[in-house]
N, C-alpha and C positions, 0 to 999 in steps of 0.2 A: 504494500500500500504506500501510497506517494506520504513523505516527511510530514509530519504533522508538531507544527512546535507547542502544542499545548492542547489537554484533552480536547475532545470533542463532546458537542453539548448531544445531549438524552437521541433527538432526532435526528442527527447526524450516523451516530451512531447507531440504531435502527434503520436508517438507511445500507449505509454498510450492509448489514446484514442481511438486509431485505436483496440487495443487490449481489452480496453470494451464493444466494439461495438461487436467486432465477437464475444466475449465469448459470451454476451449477447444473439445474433444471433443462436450460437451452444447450448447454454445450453436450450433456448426454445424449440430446437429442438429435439437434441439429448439426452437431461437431464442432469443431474449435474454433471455424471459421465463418461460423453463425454471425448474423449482423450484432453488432451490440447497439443499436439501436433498440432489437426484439428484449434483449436483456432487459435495459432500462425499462422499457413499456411494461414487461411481466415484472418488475421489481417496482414499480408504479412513479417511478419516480422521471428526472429529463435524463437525456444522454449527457449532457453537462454537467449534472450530479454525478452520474458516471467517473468519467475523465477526472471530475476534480479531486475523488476520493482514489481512485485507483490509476490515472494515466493510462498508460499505455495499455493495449489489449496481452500483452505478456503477464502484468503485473496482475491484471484480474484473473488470468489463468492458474499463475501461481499463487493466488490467495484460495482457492478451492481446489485447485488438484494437486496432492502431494507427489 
């Protein structure tokens, strides 16, 4: 997950979550190369949200697939 200099508040971080859960969801399904667009919309949140907690499509990869 992208550097974060100081916690995140309550629904930020329920974001997060929300958003390893769908990608987790999507990439099972659709594979690694799924839009992350589809991610954000199942994780309810913008692809902006996205990006800004995780960057890159690697770092979302690596935050649910060990």
């Amino acid at each position: 997950m992208a550097a974060q200099s100081k916690a995140l508040r309550r629904d930020a971080r329920d974001n997060v979550a929300k958003l390893r859960a769908a990608a987790l969801e999507v990439f099972t399904a659709k594979g690694l190369g799924a839009p992350l667009e589809e991610t954000a919309k199942a994780a309810g949140v913008s692809v902006g949200t996205l990006y800004n907690r995780f960057g890159p499509r690697e770092a979302l990869i690596d935050s649910v697939i060990p």
